[in-house]
C-alpha positions as CSV (number, residue, x, y, z in Angstrom):
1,X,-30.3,38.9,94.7
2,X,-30.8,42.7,94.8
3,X,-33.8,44.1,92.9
4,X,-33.3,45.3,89.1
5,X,-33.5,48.8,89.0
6,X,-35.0,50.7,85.5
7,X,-33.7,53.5,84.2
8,X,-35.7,55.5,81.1
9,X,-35.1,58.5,78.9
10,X,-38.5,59.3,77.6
11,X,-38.4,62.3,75.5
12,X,-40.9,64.5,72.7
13,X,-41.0,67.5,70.7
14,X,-44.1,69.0,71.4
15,X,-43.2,72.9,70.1
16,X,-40.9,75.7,70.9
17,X,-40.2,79.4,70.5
18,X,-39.1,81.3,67.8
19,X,-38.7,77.7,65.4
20,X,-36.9,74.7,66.7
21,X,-35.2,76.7,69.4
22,X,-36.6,75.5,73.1
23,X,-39.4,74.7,74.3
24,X,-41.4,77.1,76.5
25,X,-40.6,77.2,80.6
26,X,-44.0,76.4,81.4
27,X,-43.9,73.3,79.6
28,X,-40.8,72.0,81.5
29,X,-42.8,73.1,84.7
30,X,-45.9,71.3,84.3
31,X,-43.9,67.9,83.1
32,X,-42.0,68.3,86.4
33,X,-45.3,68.7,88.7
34,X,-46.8,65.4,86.8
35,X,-43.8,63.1,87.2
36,X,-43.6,65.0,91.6
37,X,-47.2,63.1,91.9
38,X,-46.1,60.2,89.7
39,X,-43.3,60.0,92.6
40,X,-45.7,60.7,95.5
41,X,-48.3,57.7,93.7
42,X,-45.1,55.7,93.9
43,X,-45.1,55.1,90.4
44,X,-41.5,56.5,90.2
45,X,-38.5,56.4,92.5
46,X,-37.2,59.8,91.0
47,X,-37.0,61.9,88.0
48,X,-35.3,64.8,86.1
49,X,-36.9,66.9,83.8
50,X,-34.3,69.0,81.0
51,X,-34.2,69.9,77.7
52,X,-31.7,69.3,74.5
53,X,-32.9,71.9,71.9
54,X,-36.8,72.0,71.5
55,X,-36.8,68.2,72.7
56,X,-38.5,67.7,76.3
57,X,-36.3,64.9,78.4
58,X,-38.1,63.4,81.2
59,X,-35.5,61.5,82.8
60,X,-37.1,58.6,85.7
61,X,-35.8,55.8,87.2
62,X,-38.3,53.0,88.5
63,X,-38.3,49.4,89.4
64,X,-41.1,47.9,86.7
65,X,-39.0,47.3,84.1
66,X,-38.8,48.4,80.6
67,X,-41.8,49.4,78.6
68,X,-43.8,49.5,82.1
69,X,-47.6,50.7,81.3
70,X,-47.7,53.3,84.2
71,X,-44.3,54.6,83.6
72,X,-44.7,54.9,79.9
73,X,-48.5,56.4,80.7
74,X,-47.0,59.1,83.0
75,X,-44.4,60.1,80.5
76,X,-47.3,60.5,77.8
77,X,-49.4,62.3,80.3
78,X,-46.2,64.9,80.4
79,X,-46.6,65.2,77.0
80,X,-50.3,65.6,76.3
81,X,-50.4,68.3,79.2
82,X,-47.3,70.2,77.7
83,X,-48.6,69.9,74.3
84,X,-51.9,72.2,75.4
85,X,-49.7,74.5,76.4
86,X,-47.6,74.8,73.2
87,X,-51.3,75.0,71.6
88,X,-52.2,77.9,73.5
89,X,-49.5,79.8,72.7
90,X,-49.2,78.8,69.2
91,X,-45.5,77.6,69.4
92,X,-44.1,76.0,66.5
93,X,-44.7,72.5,65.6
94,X,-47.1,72.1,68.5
95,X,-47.5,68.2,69.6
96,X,-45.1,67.5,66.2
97,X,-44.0,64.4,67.9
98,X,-47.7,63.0,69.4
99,X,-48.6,60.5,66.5
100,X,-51.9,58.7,68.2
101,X,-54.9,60.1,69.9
102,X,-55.5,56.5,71.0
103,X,-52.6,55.9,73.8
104,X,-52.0,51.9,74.3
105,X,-49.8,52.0,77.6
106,X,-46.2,52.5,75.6
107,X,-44.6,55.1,73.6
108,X,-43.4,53.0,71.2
109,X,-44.8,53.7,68.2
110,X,-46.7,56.8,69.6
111,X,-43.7,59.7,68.8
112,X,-41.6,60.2,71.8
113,X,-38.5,58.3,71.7
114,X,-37.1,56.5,74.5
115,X,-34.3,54.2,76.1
116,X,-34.6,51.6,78.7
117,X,-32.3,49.6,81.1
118,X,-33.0,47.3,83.5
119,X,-30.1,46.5,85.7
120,X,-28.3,45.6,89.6
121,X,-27.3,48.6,91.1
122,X,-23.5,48.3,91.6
123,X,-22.0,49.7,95.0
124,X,-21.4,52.4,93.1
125,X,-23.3,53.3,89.8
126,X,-22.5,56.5,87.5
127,X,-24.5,57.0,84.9
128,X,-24.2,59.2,82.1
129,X,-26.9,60.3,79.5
130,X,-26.6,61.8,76.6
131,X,-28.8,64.0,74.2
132,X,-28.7,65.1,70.7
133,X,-31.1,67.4,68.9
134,X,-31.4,67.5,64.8
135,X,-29.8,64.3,64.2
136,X,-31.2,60.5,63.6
137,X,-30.3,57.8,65.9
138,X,-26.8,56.3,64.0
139,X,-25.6,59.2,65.4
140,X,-24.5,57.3,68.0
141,X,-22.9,54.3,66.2
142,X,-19.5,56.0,65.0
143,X,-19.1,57.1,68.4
144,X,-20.0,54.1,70.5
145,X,-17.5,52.0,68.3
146,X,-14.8,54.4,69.3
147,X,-15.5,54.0,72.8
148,X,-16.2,50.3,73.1
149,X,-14.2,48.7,70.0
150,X,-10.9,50.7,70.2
151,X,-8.4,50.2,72.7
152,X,-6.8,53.4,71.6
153,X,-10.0,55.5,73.1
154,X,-10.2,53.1,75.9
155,X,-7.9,52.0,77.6
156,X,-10.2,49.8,79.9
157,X,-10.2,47.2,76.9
158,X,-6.8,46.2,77.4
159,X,-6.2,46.7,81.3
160,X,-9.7,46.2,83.0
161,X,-10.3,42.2,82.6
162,X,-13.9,42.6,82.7
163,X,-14.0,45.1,79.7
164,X,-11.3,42.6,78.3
165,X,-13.9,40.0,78.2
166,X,-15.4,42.4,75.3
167,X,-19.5,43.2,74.8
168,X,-22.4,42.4,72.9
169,X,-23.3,45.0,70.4
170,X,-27.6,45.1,69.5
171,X,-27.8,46.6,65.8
172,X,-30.6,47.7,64.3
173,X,-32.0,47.3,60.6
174,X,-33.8,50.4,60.9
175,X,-35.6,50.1,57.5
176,X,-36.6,46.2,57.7
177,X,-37.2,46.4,61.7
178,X,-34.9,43.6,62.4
179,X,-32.0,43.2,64.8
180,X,-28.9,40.8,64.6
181,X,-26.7,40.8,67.9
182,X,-22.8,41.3,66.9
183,X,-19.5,40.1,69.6
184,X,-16.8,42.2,70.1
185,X,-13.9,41.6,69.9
186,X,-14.6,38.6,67.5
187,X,-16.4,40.3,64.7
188,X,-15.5,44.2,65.1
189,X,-14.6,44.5,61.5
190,X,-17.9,43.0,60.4
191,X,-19.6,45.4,63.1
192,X,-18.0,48.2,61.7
193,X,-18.9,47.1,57.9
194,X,-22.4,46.9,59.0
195,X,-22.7,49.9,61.2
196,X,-20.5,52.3,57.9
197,X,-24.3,52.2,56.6
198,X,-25.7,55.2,59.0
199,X,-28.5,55.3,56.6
200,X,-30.3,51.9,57.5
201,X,-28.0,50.7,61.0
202,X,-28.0,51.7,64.3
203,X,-26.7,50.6,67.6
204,X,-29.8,50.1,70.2
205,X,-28.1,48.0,72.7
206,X,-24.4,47.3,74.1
207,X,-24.2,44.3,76.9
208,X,-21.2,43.3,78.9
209,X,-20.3,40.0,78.4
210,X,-18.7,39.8,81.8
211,X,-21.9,39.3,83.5
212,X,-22.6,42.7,84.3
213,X,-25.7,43.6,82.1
214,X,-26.3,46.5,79.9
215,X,-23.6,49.2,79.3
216,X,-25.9,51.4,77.4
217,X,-28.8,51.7,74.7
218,X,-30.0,54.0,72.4
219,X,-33.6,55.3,71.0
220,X,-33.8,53.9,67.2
221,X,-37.2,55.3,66.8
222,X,-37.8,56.7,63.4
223,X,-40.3,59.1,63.4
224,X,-40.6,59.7,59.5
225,X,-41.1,55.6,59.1
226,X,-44.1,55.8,61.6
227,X,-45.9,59.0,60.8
228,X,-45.5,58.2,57.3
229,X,-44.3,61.7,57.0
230,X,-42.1,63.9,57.7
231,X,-42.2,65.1,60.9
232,X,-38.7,66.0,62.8
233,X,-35.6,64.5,63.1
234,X,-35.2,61.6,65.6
235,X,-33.3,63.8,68.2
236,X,-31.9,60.3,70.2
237,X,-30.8,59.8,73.5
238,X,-28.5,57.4,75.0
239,X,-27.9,56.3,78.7
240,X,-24.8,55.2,79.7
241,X,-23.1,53.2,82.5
242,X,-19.7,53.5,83.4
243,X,-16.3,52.8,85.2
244,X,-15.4,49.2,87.0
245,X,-16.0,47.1,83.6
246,X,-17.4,49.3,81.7
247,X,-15.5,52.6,79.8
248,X,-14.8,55.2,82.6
249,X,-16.9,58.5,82.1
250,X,-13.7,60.1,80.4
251,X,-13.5,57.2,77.8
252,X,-17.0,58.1,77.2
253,X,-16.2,61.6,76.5
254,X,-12.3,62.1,75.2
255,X,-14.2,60.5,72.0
256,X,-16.4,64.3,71.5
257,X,-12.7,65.8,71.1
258,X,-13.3,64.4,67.4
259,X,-15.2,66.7,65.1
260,X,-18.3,64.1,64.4
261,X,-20.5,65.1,61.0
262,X,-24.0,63.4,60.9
263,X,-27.2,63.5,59.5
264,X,-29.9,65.4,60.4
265,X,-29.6,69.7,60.3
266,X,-31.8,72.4,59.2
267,X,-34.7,70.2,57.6
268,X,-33.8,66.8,58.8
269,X,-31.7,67.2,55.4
270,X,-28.3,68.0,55.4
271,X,-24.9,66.9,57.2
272,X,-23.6,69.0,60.0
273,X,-21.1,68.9,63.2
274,X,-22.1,67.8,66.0
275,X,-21.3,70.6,68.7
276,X,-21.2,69.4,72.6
277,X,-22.8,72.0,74.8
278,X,-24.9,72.7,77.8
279,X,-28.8,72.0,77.8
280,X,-28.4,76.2,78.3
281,X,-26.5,76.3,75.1
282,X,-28.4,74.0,72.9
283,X,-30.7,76.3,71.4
284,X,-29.3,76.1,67.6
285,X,-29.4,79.3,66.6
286,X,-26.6,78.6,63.3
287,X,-29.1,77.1,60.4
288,X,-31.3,75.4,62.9
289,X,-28.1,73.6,64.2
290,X,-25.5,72.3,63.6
291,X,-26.9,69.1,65.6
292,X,-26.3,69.6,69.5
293,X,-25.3,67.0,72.1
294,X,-25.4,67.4,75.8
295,X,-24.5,65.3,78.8
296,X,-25.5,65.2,82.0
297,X,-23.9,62.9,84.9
298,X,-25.4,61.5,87.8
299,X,-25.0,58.8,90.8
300,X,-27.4,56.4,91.1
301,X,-28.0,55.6,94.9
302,X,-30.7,53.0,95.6
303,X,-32.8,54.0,92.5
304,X,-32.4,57.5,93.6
305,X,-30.6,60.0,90.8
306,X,-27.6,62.1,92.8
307,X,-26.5,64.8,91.4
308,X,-24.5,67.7,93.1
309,X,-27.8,69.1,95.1
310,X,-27.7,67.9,99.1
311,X,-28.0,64.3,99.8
312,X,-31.6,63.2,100.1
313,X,-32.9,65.8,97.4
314,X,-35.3,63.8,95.8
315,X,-38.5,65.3,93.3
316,X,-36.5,66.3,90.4
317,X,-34.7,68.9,92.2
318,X,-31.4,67.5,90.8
319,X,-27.9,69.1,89.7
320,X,-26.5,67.0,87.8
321,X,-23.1,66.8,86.3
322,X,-23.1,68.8,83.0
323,X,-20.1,67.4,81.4
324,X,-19.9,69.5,78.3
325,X,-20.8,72.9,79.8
326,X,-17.2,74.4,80.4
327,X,-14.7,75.6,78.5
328,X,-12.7,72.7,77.7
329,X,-14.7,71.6,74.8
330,X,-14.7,75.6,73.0
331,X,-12.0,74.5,71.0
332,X,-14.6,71.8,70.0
333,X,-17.2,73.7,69.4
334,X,-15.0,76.3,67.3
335,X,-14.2,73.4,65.2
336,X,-17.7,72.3,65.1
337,X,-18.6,75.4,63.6
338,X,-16.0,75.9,61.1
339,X,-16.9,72.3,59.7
340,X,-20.6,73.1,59.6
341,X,-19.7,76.1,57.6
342,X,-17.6,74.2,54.8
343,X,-20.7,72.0,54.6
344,X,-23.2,74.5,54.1
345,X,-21.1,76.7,51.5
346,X,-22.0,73.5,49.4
347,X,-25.2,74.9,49.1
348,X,-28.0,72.2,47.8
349,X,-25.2,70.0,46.4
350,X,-24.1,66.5,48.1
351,X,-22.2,65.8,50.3
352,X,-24.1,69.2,52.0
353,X,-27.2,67.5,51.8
354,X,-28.4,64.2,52.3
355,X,-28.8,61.8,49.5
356,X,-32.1,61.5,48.0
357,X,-33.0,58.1,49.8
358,X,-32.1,59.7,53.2
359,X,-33.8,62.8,52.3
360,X,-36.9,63.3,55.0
361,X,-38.6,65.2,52.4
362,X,-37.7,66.8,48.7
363,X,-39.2,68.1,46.1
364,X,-37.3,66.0,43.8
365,X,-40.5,63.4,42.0
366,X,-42.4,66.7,41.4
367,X,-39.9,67.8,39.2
368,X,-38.9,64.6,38.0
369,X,-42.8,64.3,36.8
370,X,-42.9,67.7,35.2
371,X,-40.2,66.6,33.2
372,X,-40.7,63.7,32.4
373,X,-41.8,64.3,28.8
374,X,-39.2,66.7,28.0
375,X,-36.4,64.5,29.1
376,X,-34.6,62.9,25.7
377,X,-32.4,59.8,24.6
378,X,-29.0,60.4,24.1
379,X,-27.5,60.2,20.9
């Protein structure tokens, strides 16, 4: 049996120019010299280093399994060095997503988000991730349904007869940090009943259940719940694996055709569009948004990331696919923006902005106490 390769998305908001726009070039450069001796130390097989809005992505792929000490410690070492950076030049929201000075070997917990899978390469492995800035990690879930509970998105349910056999779906109880697994095609109306509440459910976790392992997983941190605070939206990422069982990399994407609204926005407080662009592109200069997603594409080739660089390229120095970076998702984006707009001409009414148990902060009880004595019966 062939060794299990790890993939990881390890990613932070540690400051940015000019707001929550992006985070400084420097920052990006000294992440990519850490993880280049992280490789040489042989901690790594290979990385990527990019960006979705002001979030940092460090993108590595190892074989020491999820929630590996070194792995975890090299990605927080990224961090901390990037961090003094944004603190020298008094960026905004410097270190905003380092919640511990005392590092115990794993993100969780710590700030930076993350997504893990552990799998057997295939003969041939693409792999697609996915990142989203101002938003919270049900995000996903809407999306992720469409792609592996309707046969009318993918077509693989009904003619490939290992994506026939249908897929294990890992939901989260965000709130109550519990999980309950969930079979597809069996229960995808209770799935769907569960996952309508974006509020408190969230997909981490999809398996085949033909034998081929994961097809993708999410990061469910929630950074509000373990700062105690608020402090940024969740920004998630998602990996994906696709093609030959699982949904082919156009099933994954003819879904961002749809004009998606989800939570998140200027403040971590209101409902916007989500609007598919380049890493380039996701600065979000409309409102702080709306909420940006990018995805990139790559090969995997013996726990090496390919991308379209020469063969053998290996230190980060990766091209990868950018899947939404062309012109056939402007009419997309146009319509991204023009239901952002509706939303926000609602002003500080629902449904513009989030209800007030969603809300990540409001100054709602304040004025609630100051009025509390002036607040009468009705007749």
């Amino acid at each position: 049996m062939a060794e299990k390769v790890t993939v990881s998305i390890i990613k932070a908001d540690i400051g940015s120019i000019c707001g929550h726009m992006t985070p400084h070039p420097s920052m990006m450069a000294k992440a990519k010299e850490i993880l280049t001796d992280k490789q040489k130390q042989g901690i790594i097989e290979d990385f990527y280093v990019t960006r979705v809005g002001d979030d940092i992505n460090l993108y590595m792929t190892h074989y020491k399994g999820e929630g590996n000490k070194e792995v975890h410690t090299a990605a927080w070492e990224c961090f901390q060095e990037a961090t003094k950076i944004s603190k020298s030049m008094h960026l905004y929201a410097a270190g905003q997503d380092i919640l511990t000075d005392a590092f115990s070997g794993n993100v969780k917990g710590a700030g930076p988000g993350s997504a893990e899978m552990t799998f057997e390469e295939r003969p041939s492995e693409p792999l697609v991730f996915f990142m989203a800035d101002k938003t919270e990690p049900s995000a996903y879930s809407p999306i992720l349904t469409r792609i592996f509970l309707d046969p009318f998105t993918t077509t693989g349910l009904v003619i490939d007869k290992r994506a026939k056999m249908g897929f294990d779906v890992e939901i989260q109880d965000v709130m109550d940090h519990k999980k309950v697994v969930m079979s597809s095609p069996e229960e995808t109306l209770s799935i769907l009943s569960l996952l309508g509440d974006t509020s408190r459910y969230a997909i981490k976790r999809i398996n085949s259940r033909a034998g081929l392992g994961p097809a993708c997983v999410v990061s469910t941190d929630k950074l509000n719940m373990t700062a105690g605070r608020y402090v940024g939206k969740d920004d998630p990422v998602c990996i994906c694996r696709a093609q030959s069982g699982f949904p082919s990399v156009g099933e994954y994407t003819q879904v961002f055709q749809n004009t998606w609204l989800v939570a998140g926005w200027m403040r971590g407080s209101h409902i916007g569009a989500f609007y598919p662009c380049s890493p380039e592109d996701s600065n979000p200069v409309y409102y702080d948004g709306p909420p940006r997603i990018c995805a990139l594409g790559f090969q995997l080739c013996e726990g090496h990331l390919q991308g379209l660089e020469p063969q053998g390229v290996k230190g980060g120095d990766h091209i990868p696919v950018d899947i939404f970076g062309n012109n056939t998702w402007d009419n997309v984006r146009a319509n991204a923006i023009k239901a952002s707009r509706l939303m926000r001409a609602q002003g500080p009414f629902q449904p513009s902005i989030l209800g007030a148990e969603e809300m990540e902060y409001t100054s709602r009880p304040e004025v609630l106490e100051d009025l509390k004595k002036r607040f009468e019966p009705l007749d």
